[in-house]
C-alpha positions as CSV (number, residue, x, y, z in Angstrom):
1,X,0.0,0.0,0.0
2,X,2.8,2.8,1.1
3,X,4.7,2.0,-2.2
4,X,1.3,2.3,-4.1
5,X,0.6,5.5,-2.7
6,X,4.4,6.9,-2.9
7,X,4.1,6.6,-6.8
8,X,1.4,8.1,-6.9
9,X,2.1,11.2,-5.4
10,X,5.3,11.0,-7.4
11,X,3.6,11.1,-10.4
12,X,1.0,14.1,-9.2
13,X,4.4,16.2,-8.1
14,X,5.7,15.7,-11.4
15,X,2.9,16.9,-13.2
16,X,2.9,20.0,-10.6
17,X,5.8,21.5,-9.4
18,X,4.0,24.1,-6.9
19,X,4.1,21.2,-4.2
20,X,7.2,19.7,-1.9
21,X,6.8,16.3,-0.5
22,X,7.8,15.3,3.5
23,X,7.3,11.9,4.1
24,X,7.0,10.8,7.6
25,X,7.5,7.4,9.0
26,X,6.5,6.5,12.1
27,X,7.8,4.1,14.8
28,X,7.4,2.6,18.0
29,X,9.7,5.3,19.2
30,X,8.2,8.1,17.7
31,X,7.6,11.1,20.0
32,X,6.2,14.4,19.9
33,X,9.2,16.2,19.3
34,X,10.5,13.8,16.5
35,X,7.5,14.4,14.9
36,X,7.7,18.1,15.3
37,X,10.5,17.7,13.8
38,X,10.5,16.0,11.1
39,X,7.2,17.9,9.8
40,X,9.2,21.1,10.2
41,X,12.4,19.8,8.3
42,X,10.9,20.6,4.7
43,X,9.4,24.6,6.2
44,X,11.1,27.9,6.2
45,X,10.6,29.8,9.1
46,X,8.9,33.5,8.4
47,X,8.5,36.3,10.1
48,X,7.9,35.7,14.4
49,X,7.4,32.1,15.0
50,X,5.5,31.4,11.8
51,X,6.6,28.6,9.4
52,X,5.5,27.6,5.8
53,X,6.6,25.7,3.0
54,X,9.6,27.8,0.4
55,X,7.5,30.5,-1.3
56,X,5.1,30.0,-3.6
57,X,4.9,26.5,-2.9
58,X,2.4,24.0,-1.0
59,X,3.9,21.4,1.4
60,X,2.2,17.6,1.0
61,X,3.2,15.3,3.7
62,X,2.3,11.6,4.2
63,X,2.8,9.9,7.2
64,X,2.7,6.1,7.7
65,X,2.2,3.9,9.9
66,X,-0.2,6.1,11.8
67,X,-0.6,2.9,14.4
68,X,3.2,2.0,15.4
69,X,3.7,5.4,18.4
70,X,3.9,4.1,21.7
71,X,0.7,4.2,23.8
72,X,1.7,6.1,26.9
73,X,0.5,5.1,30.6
74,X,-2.6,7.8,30.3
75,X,-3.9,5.9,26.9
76,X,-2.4,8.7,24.6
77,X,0.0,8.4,21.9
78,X,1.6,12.6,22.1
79,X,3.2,12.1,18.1
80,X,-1.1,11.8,17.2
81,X,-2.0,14.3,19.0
82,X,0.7,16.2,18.3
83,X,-0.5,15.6,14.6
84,X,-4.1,15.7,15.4
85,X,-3.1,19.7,16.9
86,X,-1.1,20.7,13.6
87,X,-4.1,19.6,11.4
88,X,-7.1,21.1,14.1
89,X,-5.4,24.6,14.7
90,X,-3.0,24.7,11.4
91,X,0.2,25.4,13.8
92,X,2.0,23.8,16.7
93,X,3.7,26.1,19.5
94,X,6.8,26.6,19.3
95,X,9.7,24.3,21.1
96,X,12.5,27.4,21.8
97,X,10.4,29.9,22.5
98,X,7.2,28.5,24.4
99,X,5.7,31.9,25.2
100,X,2.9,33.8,23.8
């Protein structure tokens, strides 16, 4: 299925160069701040703490295996919500300057 899905998007960027692809794969150890991470390793930071794909261009990431995160002890797995946050309020705070 993921190597389905990779060509397809391959062949969609290809077609259309206004997008970047980030491709995330997740693991048992996969954390918040990994995940932070890794979803900010294809963005340019802008002015203040806003982020946002090189200009003029839309950012396209897949993530797989959405199940593998550990569960913590309080039934949570913090890389999904963590996800669950970026895609409910389009931002996550940030990690070197926590305040408002």
């Amino acid at each position: 299925k993921t190597k389905v899905l990779h060509h397809y998007v391959e062949l969609q960027l290809q077609a259309n160069e206004s997008y970047i692809q980030n491709t995330i794969n997740m693991n048992y150890f996969m954390d918040a701040r990994s995940m932070q991470a890794q979803v900010e390793q294809v963005l340019d930071k802008r002015s203040g703490s806003t982020f946002g794909p090189p200009g003029g261009k839309h950012c396209l990431c897949l993530v797989d295996d959405l199940n593998l995160p550990y569960i913590e002890e309080y039934g949570t797995q913090n890389s999904l919500e963590l996800l669950r946050q970026l895609i409910d309020q389009r931002g996550v705070f940030d990690r070197e300057d926590p305040g408002f």
